[in-house]
C-alpha positions in Angstrom: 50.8 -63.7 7.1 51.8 -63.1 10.7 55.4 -61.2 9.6 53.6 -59.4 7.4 50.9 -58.2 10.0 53.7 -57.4 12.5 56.2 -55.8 9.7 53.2 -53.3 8.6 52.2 -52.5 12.3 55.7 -51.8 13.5 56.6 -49.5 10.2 53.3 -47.9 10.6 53.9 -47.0 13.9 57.6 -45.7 13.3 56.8 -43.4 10.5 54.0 -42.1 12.9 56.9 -41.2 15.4 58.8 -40.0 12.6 56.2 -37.4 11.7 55.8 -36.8 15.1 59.5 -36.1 16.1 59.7 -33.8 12.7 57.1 -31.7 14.7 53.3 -30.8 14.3 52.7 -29.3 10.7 50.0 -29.9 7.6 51.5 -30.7 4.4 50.5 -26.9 3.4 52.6 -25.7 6.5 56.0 -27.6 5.2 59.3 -26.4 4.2 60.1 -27.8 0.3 63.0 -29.7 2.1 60.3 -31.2 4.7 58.2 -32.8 1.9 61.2 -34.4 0.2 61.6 -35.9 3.4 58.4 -37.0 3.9 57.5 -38.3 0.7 61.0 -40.1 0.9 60.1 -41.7 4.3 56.7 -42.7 3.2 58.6 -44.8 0.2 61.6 -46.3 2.1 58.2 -47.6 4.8 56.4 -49.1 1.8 59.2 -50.9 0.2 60.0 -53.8 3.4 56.1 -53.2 3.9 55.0 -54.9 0.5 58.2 -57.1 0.5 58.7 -59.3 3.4 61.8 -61.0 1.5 63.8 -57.4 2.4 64.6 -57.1 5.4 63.7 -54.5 7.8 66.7 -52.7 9.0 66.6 -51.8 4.9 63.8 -49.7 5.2 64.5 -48.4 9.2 67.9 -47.4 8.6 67.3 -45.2 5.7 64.2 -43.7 7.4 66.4 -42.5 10.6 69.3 -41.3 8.5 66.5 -39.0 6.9 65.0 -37.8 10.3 68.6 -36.9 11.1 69.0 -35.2 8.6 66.1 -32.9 8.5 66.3 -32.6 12.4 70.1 -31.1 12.1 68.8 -28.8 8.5 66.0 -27.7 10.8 68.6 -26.6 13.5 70.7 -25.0 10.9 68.4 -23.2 9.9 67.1 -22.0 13.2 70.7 -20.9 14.3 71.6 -19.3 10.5 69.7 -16.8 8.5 71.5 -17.4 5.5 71.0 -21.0 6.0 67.8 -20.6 6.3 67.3 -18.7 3.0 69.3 -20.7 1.6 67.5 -24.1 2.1 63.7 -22.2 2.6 64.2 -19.6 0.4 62.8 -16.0 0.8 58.8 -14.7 1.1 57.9 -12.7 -2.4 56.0 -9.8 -1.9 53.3 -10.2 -4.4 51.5 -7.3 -4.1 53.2 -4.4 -2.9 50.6 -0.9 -1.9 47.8 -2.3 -4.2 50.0 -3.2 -7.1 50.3 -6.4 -8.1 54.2 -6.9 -8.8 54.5 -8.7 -12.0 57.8 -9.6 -11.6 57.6 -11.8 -8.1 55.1 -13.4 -9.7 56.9 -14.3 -12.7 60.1 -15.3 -10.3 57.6 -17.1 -8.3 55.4 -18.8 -11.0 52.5 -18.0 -10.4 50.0 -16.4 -12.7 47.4 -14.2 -12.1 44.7 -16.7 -12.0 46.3 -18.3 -9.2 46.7 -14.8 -7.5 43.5 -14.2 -7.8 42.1 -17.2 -6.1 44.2 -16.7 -3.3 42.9 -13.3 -2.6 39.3 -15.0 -2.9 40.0 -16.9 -0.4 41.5 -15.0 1.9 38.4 -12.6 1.5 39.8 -10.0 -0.9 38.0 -9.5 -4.1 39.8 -6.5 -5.3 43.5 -6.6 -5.4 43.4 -2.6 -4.8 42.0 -3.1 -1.3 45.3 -5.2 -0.8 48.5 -3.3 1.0 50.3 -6.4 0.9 50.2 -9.6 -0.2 53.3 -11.7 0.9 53.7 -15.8 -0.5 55.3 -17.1 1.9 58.2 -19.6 1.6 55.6 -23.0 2.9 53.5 -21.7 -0.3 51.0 -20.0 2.2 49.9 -16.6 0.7 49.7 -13.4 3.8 47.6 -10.6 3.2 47.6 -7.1 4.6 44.6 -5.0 3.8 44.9 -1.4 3.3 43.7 0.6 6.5 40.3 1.2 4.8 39.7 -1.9 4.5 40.7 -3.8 7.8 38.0 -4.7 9.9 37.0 -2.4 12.9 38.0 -3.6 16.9 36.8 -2.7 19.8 39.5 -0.9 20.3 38.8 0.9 17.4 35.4 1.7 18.5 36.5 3.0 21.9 34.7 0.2 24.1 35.6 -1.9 26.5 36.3 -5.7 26.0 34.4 -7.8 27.8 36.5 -10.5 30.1 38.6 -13.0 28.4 36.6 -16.0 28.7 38.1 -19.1 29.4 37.3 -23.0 27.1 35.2 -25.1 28.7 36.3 -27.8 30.3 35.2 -31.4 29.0 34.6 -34.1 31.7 32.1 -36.4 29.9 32.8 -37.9 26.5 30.5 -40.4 25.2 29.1 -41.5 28.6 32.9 -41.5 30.4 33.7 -39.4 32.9 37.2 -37.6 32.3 38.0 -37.5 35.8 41.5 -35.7 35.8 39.4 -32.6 34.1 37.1 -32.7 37.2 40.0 -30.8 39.3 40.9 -28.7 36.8 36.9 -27.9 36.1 37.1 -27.1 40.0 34.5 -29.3 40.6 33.7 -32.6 42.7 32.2 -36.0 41.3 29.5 -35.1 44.2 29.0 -31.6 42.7 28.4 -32.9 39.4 25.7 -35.5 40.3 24.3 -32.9 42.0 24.1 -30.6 38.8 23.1 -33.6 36.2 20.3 -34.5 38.9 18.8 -31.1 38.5 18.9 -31.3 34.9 16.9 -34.6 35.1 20.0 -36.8 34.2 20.3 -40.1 36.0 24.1 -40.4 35.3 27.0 -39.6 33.0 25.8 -42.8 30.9 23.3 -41.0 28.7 25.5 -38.2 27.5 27.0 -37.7 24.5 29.8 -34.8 26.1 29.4 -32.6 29.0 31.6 -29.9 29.6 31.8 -26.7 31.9 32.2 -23.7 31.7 34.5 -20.6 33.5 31.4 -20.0 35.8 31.1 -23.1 36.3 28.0 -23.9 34.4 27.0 -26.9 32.8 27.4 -27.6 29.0 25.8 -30.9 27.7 24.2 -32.7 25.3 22.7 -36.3 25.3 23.4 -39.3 23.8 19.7 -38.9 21.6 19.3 -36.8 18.7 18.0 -33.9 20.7 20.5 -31.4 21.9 20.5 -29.5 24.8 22.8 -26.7 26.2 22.2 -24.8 29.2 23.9 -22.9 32.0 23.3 -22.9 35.6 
């Protein structure tokens, strides 16, 4: 029972720095040659996982041999353009000036249903409104509106943007103070009593986040059901 524990622990957490050495992508956001691999790695893991007669090194050694390989096809395909259409393949333009092209989408294989849904969700009703609409090679569908249809800036409108505005900063989480935030907040532990004592908090304890802002207000909310945001 023990090996087993310790076998499923340690091949969880190498296929977790597996993924994480492939780099930071959703399953939506991967190359067709990414998938193989990780559908691959996620078998070779499960095999010595379920079978503690195999040993490991039958399951590890596969699994790095396939993290080499799709960290040197990455880099080929980062230094090579025809590499990279080679093993990604090239974005159809599905819709090309408000005409759906019915050839990409028969290369492609997708029918107009699909197309259809994709605009939907991307907010596009009418395919007429569309200039273009691109399928990229992770499956992802790119639209371009026409002009007339884009939505108006400020620019656009001849104003002035306001300032960028800056994220708050987050120094309490669930009653724990995130200290190394407190410097980058450009506040003191002092200073921050101070401001929780004039909202009627008797310590970092009974909040559920805290957080400020680029003018140094205070965001909050407590631990009870009742919310509360304010600024100094």
């Amino acid at each position: 029972m023990f090996i087993t524990f310790f076998r499923t622990v340690f091949l969880f957490l190498l296929v977790t720095l597996i993924m994480r050495i492939m780099g930071k992508r959703q399953i939506g956001e991967l190359q067709p040659y990414e998938l193989v691999v990780t559908l691959l790695i996620s078998e070779l893991a499960a095999i010595p996982m379920a079978s503690s007669d195999l040993p490991l090194l039958s399951g590890i050694i596969p699994m790095l041999i396939l993290l080499l390989s799709q960290l040197t096809i990455s880099w080929w395909a980062l230094k090579s353009n025809r590499a990279r259409e080679f093993i990604c393949g090239k974005p159809a333009v599905l819709i090309e000036r408000g005409r759906i092209m019915e050839e990409a989408l028969l290369s492609t294989r997708l029918n107009l249903t699909d197309l259809l849904e994709l605009l939907r969700i991307k907010g596009f009703a009418d395919p007429t409104q569309v200039e273009f609409a691109i399928l990229e090679t992770c499956g992802q569908l790119s639209v371009i509106p026409k002009s007339l249809y884009k939505p108006v800036t400020i620019e656009d409108m001849g104003l002035t943007p306001p300032p960028e505005e800056a994220p708050p900063v987050l120094i309490v989480m669930d009653g724990r103070l995130i200290g190394g935030n407190l410097k980058i907040a450009g506040i003191t532990r002092p200073i921050l009593d101070n401001m929780l004592a004039k909202e009627g908090i008797n310590g970092i304890e009974e909040l559920f986040f805290a957080a400020i802002d680029q003018t140094e207000g205070l965001l909050y909310q407590k631990k009870s059901k009742k919310s509360k945001t304010k600024k100094e």
